[in-house]
C-alpha positions, 0 to 999 in steps of 0.5 A, spaced: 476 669 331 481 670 327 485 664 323 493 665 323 496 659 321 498 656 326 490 655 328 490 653 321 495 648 321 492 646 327 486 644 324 489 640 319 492 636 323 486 635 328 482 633 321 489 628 319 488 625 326 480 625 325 481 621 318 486 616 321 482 614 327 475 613 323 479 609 318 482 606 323 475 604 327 472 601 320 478 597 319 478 594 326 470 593 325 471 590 318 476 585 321 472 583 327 467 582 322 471 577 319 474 574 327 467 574 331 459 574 329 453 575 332 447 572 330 440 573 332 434 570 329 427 573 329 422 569 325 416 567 327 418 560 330 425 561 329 426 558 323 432 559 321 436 557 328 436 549 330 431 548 336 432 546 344 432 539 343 437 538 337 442 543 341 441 538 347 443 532 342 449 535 340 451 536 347 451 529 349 455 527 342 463 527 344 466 524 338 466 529 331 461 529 326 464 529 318 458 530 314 458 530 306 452 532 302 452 531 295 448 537 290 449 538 283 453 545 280 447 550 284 450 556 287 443 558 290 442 550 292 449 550 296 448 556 300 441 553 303 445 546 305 450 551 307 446 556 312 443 548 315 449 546 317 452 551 319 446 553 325 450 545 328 457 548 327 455 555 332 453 549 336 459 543 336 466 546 334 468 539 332 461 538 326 466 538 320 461 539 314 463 538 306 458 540 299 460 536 294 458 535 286 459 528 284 459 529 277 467 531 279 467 526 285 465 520 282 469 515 286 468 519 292 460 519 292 460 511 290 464 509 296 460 513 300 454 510 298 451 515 294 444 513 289 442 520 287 443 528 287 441 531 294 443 525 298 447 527 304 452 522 308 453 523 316 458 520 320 459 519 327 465 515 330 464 508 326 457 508 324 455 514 318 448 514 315 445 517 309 439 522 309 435 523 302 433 530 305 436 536 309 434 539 314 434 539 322 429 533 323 432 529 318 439 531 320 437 531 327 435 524 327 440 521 323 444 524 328 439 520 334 441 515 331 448 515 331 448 515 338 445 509 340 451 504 341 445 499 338 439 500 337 434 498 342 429 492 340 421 493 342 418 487 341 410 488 341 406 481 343 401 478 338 396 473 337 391 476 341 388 482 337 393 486 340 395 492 336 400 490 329 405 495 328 405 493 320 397 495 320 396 502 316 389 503 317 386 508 322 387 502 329 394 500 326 401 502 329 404 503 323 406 510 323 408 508 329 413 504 327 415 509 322 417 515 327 420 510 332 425 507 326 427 514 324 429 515 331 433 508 332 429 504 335 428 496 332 421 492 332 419 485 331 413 482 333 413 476 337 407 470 339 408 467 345 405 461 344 411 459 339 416 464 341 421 466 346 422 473 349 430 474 346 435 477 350 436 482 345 428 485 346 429 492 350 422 493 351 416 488 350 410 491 349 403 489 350 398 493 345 390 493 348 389 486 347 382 484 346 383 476 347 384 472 353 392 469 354 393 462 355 397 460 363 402 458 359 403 465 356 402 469 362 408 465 365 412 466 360 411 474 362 411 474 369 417 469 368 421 477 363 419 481 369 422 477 375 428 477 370 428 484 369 425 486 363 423 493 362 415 492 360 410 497 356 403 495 357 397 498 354 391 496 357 383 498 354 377 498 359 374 491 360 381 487 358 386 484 362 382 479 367 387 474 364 393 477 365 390 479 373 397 475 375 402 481 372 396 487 375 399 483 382 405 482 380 406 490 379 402 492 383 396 495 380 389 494 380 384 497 374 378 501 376 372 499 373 369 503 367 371 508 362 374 515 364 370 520 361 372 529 362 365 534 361 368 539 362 364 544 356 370 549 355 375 545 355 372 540 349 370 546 345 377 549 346 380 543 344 374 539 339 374 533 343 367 530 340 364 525 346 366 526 354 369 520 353 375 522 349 379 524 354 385 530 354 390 530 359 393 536 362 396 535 368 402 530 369 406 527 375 413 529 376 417 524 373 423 525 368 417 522 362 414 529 362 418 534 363 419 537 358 411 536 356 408 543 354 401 540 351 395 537 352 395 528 350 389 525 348 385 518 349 379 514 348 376 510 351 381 510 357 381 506 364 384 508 369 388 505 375 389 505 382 395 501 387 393 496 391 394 495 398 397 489 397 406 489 398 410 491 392 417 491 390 415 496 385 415 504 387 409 506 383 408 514 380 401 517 377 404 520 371 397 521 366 392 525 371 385 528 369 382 534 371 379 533 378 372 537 378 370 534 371 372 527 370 370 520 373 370 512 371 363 512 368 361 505 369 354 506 365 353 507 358 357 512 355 354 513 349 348 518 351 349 524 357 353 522 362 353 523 370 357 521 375 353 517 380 357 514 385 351 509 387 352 505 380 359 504 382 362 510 377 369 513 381 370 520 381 375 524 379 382 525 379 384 519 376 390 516 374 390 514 367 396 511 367 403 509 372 410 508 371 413 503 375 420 502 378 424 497 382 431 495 385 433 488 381 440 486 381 446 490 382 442 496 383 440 496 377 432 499 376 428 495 373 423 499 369 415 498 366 409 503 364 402 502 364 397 506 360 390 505 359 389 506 352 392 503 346 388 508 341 392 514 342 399 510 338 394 509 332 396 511 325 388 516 326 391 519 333 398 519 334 399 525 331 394 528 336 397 533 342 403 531 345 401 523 343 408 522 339 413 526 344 410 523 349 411 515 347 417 517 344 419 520 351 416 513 354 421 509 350 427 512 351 426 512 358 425 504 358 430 504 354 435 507 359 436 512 354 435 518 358 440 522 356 435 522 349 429 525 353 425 529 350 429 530 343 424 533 338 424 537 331 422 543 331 416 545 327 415 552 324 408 556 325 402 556 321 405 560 315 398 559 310 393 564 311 385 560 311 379 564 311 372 562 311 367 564 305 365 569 310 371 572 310 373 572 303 367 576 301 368 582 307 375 582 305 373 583 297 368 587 299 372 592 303 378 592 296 373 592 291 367 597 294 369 601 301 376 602 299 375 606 292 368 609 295 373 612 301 378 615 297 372 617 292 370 621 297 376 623 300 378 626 293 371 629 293 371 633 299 379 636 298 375 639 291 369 642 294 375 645 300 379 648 295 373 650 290 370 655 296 376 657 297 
């Protein structure tokens, strides 16, 4: 082909047009860049993206939320709580955050509130609170907090062995308490023989007592139920015979014996150590559980049935065994069990717990839970399963705070690497020893090749 001038003009203003239009592209995409991002997170975990439940929270605030933190001159610190909170923002529009150093704000951070470096001042219509930490559990719940309009009070009766909210070894309920606080419940402790069940108590809580309650008591108790108080109830084997008026009341009657579960896969899977600690897996339909993707686990449980007798309350089995595997043992429990439905034992499925639900006045509904076991709150099993989400989801719900539901931070794989002794020497062996030989001999093999050639 031959090139003439006009060809070569041609391809001049081809190249021209060329060298605009892509200049012109990567001056649209960099100002896009500055307009829109797209943000994907693909860490185990995802551990830099905010999780479901906050996301939830943030739908249900329609106020907005102005938050400063208080860092020290730290370039590298302040882009960390920047990346923070800015995973809210992509969430919440009106989320308006500010990092500032109160070495320049003095004045600012003393009105705030401010004590020391790291402090972090959230403000949510009339109310703020100020976290020592900053990540999504601490914001997150300062942010649950905030969104109460007040902070229901859960009174737990005493004077009967009940459990103590104050009490931190293994059998107390003081990590309870603990977690319950962050999320912006009260407590007190109340004795019925000398106290009054205040109008400001959301939720009563009767915690495995171990001792009878005197008439008097168990008046006032009936007296908070007909009134439409909202009740938890945890109820161990063998208890309870002085409160059979408020089994009536509610409608439920107490299996004799404890629950216990043997199937063998399932204890080894999970390291249950005796059939009478039990985990559940099943849950009825209820909003309580849900969203509830793991297993809770009891001991020394009871279960419960509905009596055949009229009540005014709707009774749900929400804590379910598995139905091949467990029933009441009325025996001993101690040494190899069996089910022997001649000595009174009750097979399997059973309900090891009930939510109850009834119309009071002005439609109103009146709520209570029934559990049989008070040890799965303790400070030594709270942590187990699903333990925690499960009775925060059980408060919310007696609190009415179903809007609340299942709100829970979110927690990043196991990052650490554990090996056994075992392990360790193979994996010392293999780098030390089998590795070096290996390429030893690989070396040997390409000389032998190219000294026969």
């Amino acid at each position: 082909m031959q090139i003439s001038a006009k060809s070569r003009l041609q391809y001049r203003i081809q190249t021209a047009v060329f060298v605009v239009l892509f200049l012109s592209a990567i001056g649209l995409i960099a100002w896009l860049s500055t307009q829109y991002s797209v943000r994907s997170d693909w860490t185990a975990g995802k551990r830099n993206s905010i999780s479901d439940d906050t996301i939830k929270l943030l739908a249900t605030l329609d106020a907005p939320i102005h938050i400063r933190s208080y860092q020290p001159e730290d370039a590298g610190l302040k882009q960390r709580v920047h990346d923070v909170l800015t995973r809210y923002q992509r969430y919440k529009k009106d989320f308006e955050f500010r990092i500032v150093n109160p070495d320049l704000e003095p004045d600012l951070a003393k009105a705030d509130g401010i004590r020391e470096y790291g402090q972090t001042v959230i403000k949510y219509r009339e109310q703020q609170q100020i976290i020592d930490a900053l990540d999504e559990a601490s914001v997150s719940n300062a942010l649950l907090r905030l969104s109460r309009t007040s902070s229901p009070v859960l009174a737990f009766v005493s004077g009967h062995g009940e459990r103590d909210i104050n009490d931190q070894g293994n059998t107390g309920y003081a990590l309870l308490q603990q977690q319950l606080t962050e999320k912006g419940f009260g407590f007190t402790q109340i004795n019925l023989l000398s106290d009054v069940i205040s109008e400001n108590v959301r939720v009563l809580v009767i915690a495995g007592a171990s001792h009878d309650y005197v008439p008097g008591e168990v008046d006032k108790l009936l007296s908070y139920l007909q009134q439409g108080g909202q009740l938890l109830w945890l109820v161990d084997p063998d208890s309870g015979h002085s409160l059979d008026k408020l089994f009536d009341q509610l409608g439920l009657q107490i299996i004799p014996g404890v629950v216990v579960d043997t199937n063998q896969q399932l204890r080894a899977t999970l390291r249950t150590p005796h059939p009478a600690v039990l985990p559940v897996l099943a849950y009825g339909e209820h909003t309580i559980t849900a969203e509830l993707r793991y297993h809770t686990l009891f001991s020394l449980a009871a279960a419960f049935k509905t009596r055949t007798t009229t009540s005014n309350w709707q009774a749900t089995p929400f804590l379910l065994t598995l139905p091949e595997s467990s029933w009441a043992e009325t025996g001993s429990f101690f040494q190899d069990v069996t089910l022997d439905q001649k000595t009174g034992d009750t097979p399997g499925p059973l309900s090891i717990g009930y939510v109850l639900e009834k119309t009071v006045d002005n439609n109103h509904r009146q709520r209570a839970v029934v559990i049989g076991d008070s040890d799965f709150l303790s400070n030594a099993n709270l942590g187990a399963g699903a333990n925690l989400l499960l009775i925060q989801n059980i408060f919310n719900w007696l609190a009415e705070d179903d809007q609340l539901m299942n709100i829970t931070s979110k927690t990043a794989p196991d990052l650490d690497l554990r090996l056994t002794q075992v392990e360790l020497v193979i994996i010392g062996f293999g780098f030390l020893v089998v590795l070096p030989l290996i390429l030893a001999g690989s070396g040997l093999a390409i000389w032998l090749k190219r000294r026969k050639n």
